[in-house]
C-alpha positions in Angstrom: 160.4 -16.8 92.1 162.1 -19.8 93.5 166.0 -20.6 94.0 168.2 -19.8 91.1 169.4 -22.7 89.2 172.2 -23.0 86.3 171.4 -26.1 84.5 174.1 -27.1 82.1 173.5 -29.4 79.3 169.9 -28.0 79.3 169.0 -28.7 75.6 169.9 -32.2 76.2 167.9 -35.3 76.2 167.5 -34.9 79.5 168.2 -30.9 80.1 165.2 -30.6 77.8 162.6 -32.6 79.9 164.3 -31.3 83.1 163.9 -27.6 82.3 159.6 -27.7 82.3 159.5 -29.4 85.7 162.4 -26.9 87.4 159.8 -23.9 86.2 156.9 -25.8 87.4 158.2 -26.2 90.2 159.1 -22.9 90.7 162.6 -22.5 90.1 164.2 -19.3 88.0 166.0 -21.4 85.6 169.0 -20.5 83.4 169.8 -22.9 80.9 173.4 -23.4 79.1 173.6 -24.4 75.2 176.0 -23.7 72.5 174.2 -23.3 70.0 172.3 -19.6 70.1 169.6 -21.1 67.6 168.3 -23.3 70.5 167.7 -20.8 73.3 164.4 -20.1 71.6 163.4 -23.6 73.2 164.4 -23.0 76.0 162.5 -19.5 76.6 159.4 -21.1 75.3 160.3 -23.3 78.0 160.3 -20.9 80.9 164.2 -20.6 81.2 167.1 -17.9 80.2 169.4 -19.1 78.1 172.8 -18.6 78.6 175.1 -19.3 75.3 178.2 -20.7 76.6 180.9 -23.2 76.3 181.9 -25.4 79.1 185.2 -25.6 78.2 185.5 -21.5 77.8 186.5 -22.0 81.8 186.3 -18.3 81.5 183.7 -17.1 80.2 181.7 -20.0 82.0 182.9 -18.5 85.6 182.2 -15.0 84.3 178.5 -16.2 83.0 177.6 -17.6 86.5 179.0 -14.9 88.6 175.9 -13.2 87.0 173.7 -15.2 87.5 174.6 -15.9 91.0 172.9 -19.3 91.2 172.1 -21.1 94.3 172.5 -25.2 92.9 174.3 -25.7 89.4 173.7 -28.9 87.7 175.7 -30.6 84.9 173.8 -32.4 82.5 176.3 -32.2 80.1 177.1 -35.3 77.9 178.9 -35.4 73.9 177.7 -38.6 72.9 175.8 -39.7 68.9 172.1 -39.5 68.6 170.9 -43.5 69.3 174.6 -44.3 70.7 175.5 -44.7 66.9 178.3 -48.2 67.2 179.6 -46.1 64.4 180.3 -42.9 65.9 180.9 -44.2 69.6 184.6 -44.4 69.5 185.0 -40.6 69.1 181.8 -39.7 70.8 183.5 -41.5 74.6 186.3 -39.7 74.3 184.6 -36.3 73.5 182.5 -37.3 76.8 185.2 -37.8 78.8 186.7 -34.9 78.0 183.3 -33.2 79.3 183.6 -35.4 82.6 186.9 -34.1 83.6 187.7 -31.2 81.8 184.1 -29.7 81.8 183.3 -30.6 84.9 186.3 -29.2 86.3 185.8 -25.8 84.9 181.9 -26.2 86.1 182.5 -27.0 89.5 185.1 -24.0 89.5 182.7 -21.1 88.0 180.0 -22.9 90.8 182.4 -22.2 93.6 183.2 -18.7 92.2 179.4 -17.7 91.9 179.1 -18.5 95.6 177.0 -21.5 94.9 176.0 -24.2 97.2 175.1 -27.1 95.8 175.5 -29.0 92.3 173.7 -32.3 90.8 175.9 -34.6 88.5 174.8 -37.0 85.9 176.9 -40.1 85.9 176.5 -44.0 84.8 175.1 -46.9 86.4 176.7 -49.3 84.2 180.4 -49.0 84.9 180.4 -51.2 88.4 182.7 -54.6 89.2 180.3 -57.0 88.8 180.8 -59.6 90.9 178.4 -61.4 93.7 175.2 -59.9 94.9 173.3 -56.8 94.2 174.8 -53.7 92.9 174.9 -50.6 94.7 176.1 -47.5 95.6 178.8 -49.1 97.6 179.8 -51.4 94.9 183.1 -50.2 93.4 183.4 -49.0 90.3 185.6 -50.5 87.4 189.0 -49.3 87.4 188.7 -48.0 83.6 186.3 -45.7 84.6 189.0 -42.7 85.1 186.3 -39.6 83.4 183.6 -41.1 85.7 185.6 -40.9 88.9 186.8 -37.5 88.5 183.2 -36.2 87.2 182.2 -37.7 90.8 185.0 -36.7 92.8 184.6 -32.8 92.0 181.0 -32.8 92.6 181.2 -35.1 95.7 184.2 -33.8 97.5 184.8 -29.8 96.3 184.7 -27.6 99.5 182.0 -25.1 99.6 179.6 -27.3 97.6 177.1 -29.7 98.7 177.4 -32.6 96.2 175.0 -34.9 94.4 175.8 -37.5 91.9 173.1 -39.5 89.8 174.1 -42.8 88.3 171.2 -43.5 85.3 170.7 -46.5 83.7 170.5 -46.1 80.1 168.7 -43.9 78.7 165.5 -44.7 76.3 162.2 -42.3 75.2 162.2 -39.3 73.6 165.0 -37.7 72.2 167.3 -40.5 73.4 167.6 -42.4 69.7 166.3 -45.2 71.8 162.3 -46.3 72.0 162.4 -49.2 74.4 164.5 -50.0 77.3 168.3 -51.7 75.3 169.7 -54.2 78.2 169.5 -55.0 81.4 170.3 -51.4 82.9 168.2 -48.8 81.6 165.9 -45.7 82.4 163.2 -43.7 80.5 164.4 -40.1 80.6 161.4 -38.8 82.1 162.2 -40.7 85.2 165.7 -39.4 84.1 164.5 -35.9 84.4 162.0 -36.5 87.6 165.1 -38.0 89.7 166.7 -34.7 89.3 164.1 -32.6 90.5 163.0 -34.7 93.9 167.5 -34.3 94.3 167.3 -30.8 93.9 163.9 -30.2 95.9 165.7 -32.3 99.0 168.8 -31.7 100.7 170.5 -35.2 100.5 174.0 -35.4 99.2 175.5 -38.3 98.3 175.3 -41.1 95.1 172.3 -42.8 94.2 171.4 -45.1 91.3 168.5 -44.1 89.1 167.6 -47.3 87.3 164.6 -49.0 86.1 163.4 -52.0 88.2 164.1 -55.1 87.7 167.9 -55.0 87.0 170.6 -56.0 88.3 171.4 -52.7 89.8 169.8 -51.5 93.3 167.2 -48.3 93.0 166.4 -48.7 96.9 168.4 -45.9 97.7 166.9 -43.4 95.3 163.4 -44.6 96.7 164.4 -44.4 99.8 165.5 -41.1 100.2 164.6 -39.0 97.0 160.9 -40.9 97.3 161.6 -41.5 93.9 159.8 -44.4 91.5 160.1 -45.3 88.1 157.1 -45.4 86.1 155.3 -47.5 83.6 155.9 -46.1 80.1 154.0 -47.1 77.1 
């Protein structure tokens, strides 16, 4: 088998689409979830799962000093089903709570497993808009505290070789979503694919994962990931 991975979040709209392609590919895959009645999925999936909290900082570090995985990647996210108006109040600041809490005790059982790299999900929608094309470059708004420190720990933590992956927002399955919702979107299969060219190269760094067509730049993620979005029915 391949390179050990610990993917976090992997029950997740995008964890779940991720997981198939990591054992395809042939990665030995261990899969986080809170919920015991999902790791059946994720075995009939090809992966171990691994029942865990992220904020048990604990029990996280002792569950990957087991495992011993080579690349961890966090995509962990607490938000409703569809992005619910409803519900969104309390589900941001449940997901910023994963951003900088959770990914603070992540990054920390990563470094104490002897890990070398992680992959980060973050947002391609919280730039200063302003003149000209977005990029990677662009900075980001100054209310986005959870997102900068999400970044920060996987970008700059000592030991680990960081990537960060700004979606758009996310439509297909499992997403609540159908078709593409505004101007900076991303099927989650292209979601899921972005992720696995990251982790089958060695570039570190941010890139935007978006569909075309936007007003944010995807050259970057083309460029050096050879990534592409795809047509989608």
């Amino acid at each position: 088998m391949g390179e050990t991975i610990f993917l976090a979040g992997a029950t997740g709209a995008i964890g779940s689409r991720l997981v198939p392609l990591l054992v395809e590919a042939g990665f030995t895959v261990y899969g986080s979830t809170r919920k015991p009645e999902r790791g059946q999925s994720l075995r009939q999936a090809g992966a171990t799962p691994v029942v865990v909290d992220v904020f048990d900082g604990e029990a996280l570090t002792a569950a990957l000093r087991q495992i011993k995985p080579g690349i961890v990647i966090h995509q962990l996210t607490d938000l409703p089903f569809g992005l619910d108006p409803a519900q969104m109040e309390e589900g941001r600041a449940r997901n910023a709570r994963i951003r900088e809490v959770g990914t603070k005790n992540l990054v920390d059982a990563a470094v104490a497993a002897g890990a070398q790299r992680m992959l980060s999900q973050s947002i391609a929608w919280s730039y200063q808009v302003g003149r000209g094309e977005i990029t990677e470059e662009t900075p980001l708004l100054e209310s986005a505290t959870a997102i900068r420190t999400l970044e920060g720990l996987t970008l700059t933590t000592a030991g680990i070789a960081g990537t960060v992956l700004r979606y758009g927002l996310l439509y297909g399955p499992g997403t609540g979503c159908d078709a593409p919702n505004g101007p900076i979107c991303l099927h989650v299969d292209d979601a899921a694919r972005a992720a696995l060219l990251a982790v089958q190269s060695s570039v570190i760094g941010v890139f935007n994962v978006v569909d075309d067509g936007g007003p944010v730049s995807n050259a970057k993620a083309k460029s050096l990931l050879g990534w592409q979005p795809r047509k989608h029915d």
